[in-house]
N, C-alpha and C positions, 0 to 999 in steps of 0.2 A: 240606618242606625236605629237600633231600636231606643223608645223614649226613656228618661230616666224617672217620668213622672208617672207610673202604670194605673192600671183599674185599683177598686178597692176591693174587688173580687178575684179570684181566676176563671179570664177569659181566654186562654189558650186552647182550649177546647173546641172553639169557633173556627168554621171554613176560613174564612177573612184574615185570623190574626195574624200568620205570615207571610208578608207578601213575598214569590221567589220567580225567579229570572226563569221564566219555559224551556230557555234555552238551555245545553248542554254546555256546561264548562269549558272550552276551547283554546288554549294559550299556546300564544305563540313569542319565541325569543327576536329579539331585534338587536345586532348589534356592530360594530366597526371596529377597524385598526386604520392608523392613517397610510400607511407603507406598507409594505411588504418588505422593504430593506431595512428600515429604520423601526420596523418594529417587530417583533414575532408573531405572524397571526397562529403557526401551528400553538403556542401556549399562548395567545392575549385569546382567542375565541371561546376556547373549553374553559377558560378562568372568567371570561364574563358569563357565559352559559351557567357555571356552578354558584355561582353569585346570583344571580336571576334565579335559577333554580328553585333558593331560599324561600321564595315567594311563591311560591306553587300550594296547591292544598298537596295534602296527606297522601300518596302515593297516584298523583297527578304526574303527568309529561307533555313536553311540550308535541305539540302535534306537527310544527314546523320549524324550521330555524334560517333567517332573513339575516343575511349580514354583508357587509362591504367592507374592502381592502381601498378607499377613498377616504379624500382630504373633508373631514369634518363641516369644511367653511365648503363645499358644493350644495347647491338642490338637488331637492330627490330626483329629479329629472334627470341628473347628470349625474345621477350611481351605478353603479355595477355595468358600465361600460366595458369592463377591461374582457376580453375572449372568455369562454370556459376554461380553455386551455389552460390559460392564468392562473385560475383556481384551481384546478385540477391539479397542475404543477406543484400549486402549496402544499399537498397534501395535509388539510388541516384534520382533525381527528370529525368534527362538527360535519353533520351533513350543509350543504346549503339548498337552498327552498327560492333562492333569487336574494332582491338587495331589498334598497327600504321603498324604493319607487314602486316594487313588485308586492310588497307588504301590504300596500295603500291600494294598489290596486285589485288585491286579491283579497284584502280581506274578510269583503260581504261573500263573495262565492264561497272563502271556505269558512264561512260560518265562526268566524274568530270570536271570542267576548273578552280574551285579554292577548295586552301585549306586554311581554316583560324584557327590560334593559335592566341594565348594569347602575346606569345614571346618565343624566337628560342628554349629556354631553355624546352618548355615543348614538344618539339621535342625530344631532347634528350643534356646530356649536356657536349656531347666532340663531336666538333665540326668536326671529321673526320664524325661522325654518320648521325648528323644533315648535313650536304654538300651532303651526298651519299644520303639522303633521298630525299632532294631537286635534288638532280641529276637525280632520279629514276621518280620524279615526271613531271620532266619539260620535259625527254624525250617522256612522256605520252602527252605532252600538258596540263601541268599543273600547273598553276602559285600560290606561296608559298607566303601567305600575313599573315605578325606578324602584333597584333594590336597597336606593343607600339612601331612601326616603322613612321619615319613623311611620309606626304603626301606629292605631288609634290615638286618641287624644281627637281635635276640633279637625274640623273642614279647613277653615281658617289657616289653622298652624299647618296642617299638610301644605296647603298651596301656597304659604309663603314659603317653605322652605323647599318647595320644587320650583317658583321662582329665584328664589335667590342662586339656587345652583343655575339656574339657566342664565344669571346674570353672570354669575361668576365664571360661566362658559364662555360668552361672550366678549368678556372683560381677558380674558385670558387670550380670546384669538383677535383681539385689537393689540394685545402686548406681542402675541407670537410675530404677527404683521408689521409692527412696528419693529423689532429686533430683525428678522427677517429682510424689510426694507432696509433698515441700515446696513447688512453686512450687503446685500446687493448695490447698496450704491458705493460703497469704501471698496468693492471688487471692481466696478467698471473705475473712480478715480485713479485706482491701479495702471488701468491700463488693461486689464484684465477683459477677455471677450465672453460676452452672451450669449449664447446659441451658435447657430449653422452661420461659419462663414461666408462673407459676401461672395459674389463671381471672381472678382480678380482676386482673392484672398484665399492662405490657406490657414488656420488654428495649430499655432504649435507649442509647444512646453516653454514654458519662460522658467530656465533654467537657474534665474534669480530669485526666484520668488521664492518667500519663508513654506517650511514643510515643517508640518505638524505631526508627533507622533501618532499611530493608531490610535483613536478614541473609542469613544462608547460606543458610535456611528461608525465603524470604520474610519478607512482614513479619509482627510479630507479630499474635495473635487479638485482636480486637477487642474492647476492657475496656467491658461491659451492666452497668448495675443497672437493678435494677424499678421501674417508674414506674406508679401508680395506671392501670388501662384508661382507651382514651379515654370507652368506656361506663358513666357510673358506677354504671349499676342492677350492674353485675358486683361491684363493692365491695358493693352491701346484700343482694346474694343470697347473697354467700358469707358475710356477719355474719350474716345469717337462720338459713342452713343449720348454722352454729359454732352458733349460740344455740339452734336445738333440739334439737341432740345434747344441748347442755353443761346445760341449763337443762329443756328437756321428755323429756328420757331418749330421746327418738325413734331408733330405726333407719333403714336408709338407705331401706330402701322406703317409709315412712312421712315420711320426710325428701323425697324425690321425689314422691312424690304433692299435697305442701302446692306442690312449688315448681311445679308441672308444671299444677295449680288456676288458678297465677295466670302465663301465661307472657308476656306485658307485664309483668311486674311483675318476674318473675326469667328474662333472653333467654338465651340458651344452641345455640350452634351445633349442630343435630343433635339429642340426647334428652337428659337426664338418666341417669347409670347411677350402679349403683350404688361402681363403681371409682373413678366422679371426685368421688364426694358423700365417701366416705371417704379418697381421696386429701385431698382438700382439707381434710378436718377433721383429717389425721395430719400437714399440712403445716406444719413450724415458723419458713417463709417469713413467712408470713400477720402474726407478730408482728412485724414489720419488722427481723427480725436476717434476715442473711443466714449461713444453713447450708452445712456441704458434708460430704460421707463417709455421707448417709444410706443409701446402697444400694455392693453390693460388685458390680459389674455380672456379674464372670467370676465365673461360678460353674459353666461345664463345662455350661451345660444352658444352649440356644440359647434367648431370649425370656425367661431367668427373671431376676432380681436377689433377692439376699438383700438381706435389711433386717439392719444393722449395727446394736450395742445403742446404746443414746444417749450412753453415756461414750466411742465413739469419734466422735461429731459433732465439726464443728468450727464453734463461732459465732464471728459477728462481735463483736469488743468492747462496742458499742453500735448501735444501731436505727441500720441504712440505705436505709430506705423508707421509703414510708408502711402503718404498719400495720394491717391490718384490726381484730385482736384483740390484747389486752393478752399475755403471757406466761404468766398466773398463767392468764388464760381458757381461754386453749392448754391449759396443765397440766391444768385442770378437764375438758375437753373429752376429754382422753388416759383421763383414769381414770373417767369415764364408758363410755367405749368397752371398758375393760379389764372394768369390769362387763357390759355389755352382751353381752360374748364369753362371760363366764363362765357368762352366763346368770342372772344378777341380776335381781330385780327393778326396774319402769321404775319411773319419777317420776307424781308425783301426775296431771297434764296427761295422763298417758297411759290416765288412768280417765276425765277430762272428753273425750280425744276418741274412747274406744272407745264411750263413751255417746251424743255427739253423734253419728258415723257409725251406731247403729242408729236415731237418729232421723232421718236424712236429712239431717245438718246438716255444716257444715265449722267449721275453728275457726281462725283466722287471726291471728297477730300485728300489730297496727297501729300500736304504735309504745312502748318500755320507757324506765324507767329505773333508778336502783341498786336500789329499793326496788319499783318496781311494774312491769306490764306488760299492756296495753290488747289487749284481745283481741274480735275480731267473732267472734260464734258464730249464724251466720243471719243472723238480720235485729239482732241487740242486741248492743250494747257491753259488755261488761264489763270494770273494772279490778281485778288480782288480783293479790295480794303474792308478793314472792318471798323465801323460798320459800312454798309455797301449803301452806296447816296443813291436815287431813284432814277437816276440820269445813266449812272453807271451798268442796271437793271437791265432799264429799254435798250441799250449799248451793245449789252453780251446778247438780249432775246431776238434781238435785230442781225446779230452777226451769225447767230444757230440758224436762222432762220436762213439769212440768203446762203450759209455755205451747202446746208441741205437743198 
């Protein structure tokens, strides 16, 4: 900025008086749509470009153009993952140059000295994101020019008013999140499902549910609750699988190997693992409530989801499926599991099957009730109370034992 207080002479004549940047002029555009469904990137990209533009010197162009079809509230880290293919698809009129992680990255190689956006927001729009971006960039030698910032006037005034829009960014994706949350949890009190149905479930049209004309968004998501598989050995393998955690103390590898013995008996697309045996037993689907909020998906680490504690779940009022397991079995199942991490010791059944497996034997549940539970051990039936007393243990490993 040059002074408003000058010499009393004219000094412009002096090597010194202007001081100017060596560098060559270099700008480059930055900028996002959140969707590609719900927004147009072929006309949202060339409309922020021409706006940017604005801010260019006198028959100036951008040298690159940086831009993402991602949700505003991600890190640069987790931009412009989507394929080329994606992009390519859009066919947006805008070349692209990569996203805003590749901006950051690239900008000291190609020699950038400006970066022009639309406004702070299409930066990103929590404003720790957008600051560290801007921070990354000016350490480059790189000055951050929004186009719907004013021109001259104080230092001061600029940066308040490129703050307040980043508050106002902010402030806007705590309201988006908040509205957001609410229609997500007033869909799962519905009854309404979340995602990829469990094993023994399939997702299907609930024919009841209000239907809303085409909007500005298309129409709206399609309202699924879980309906029983049409396979229903998928209902008694995941009761199987719940009842030996909850009832034979079993671990997941021990748990797969019973269901894996009989595979007519319990079908399974692919293998058994151990992620879907303990998915399934941590799942509180199964009791026929319908849950939501179990997992925080964004957690800044690509593939991972935090598990939310259970006071931030949301159920359903009452049972909207059909349930595999009672509630209380659920509970039982959860605090077995929690011993089982701790490193607890197992349940009784788990001395009768380490004793049948050194005699060459398997031990197989063939059909329970509140009080008992019928079990084939080789070639003999046995019925055994539950819970099974320690007397009755040494009883059956004593009788494997002399009939082998």
């Amino acid at each position: 900025m040059r002074s408003h207080f000058g010499p009393p002479i004219d000094l412009s004549d002096l090597a010194n008086y202007e001081q100017t940047d060596s560098r060559p002029r270099r700008a480059v555009f930055v900028g996002r749509v959140s969707t590609k469904d719900q927004q147009n990137p072929t006309t949202s990209i060339p409309r922020q470009v021409a706006l940017a533009s604005e801010r260019l010197e006198p028959g100036e162009e951008f040298i690159a153009h940086f831009w993402d079809v991602e949700s505003g509230m991600l890190p640069p880290e987790l931009r412009g993952l989507g394929p080329q293919e994606m992009y390519d698809a859009l066919a947006v009129p805008t070349p692209r140059d990569g996203g805003l992680q590749d901006l950051v990255d690239r900008a000291e190689q190609l020699a950038v000295t400006h970066v022009l956006a639309e406004r702070s927001d299409r930066v990103a729009r929590a404003m720790l994101t957008s600051l560290t971006v801007e921070h990354e960039l000016q350490r480059a030698g790189v000055e951050v020019i929004y186009a719907n910032e004013p021109t001259g006037g104080t230092e001061s005034g600029r940066l308040r008013a490129r703050r307040y829009s980043q508050v106002d960014a902010e402030v806007y994706k705590a309201n988006l999140m908040e509205m957001s949350m609410g229609g997500q949890v007033q869909h799962a009190l519905s009854g309404w499902n979340h995602g990829y149905p469990p094993y023994p479930y399939v997702a299907v049209l609930d024919e009841n549910a209000p239907v809303r004309e085409k909007g500005r968004f298309g129409a709206d998501r399609p309202r699924k609750k879980l309906a029983p598989h049409p396979d229903s050995r998928r209902f008694d393998a995941t009761r199987e699988l719940c009842r030996l955690r909850r009832e034979e103390h079993l671990k997941a590898a021990d748990i797969i190997a019973i269901l894996e013995s009989e595979p007519e008996r319990y079908p399974i697309e692919g293998r058994w693992t151990h992620g879907l045996v303990e998915g399934l037993i941590a799942n509180p689907k199964l009791t026929g409530y319908q849950v939501y909020n179990r997992k925080a998906t964004r957690t800044g680490r690509p593939g991972f989801s935090r598990l939310n504690p259970i006071s931030k779940w949301v159920w359903s009022p009452k049972i909207v499926h059909e349930p595999v397991v009672s509630l209380q079995e659920w509970k039982w199942a959860q605090e077995i599991t929690a011993g089982l991490r701790a490193g607890s010791e197992g349940g009784p059944l788990l001395r009768i099957r380490a004793a049948a497996r050194r005699l060459g034997l398997t031990v197989t549940a063939v059909s329970s009730s509140d009080t008992h539970t019928l079990y084939r051990i080789g070639g003999r039936q046995v019925a055994l109370p539950t819970p099974i007393p320690d007397m009755v243990v040494q009883q059956v490993i004593e009788d494997m034992e002399s009939t082998a």
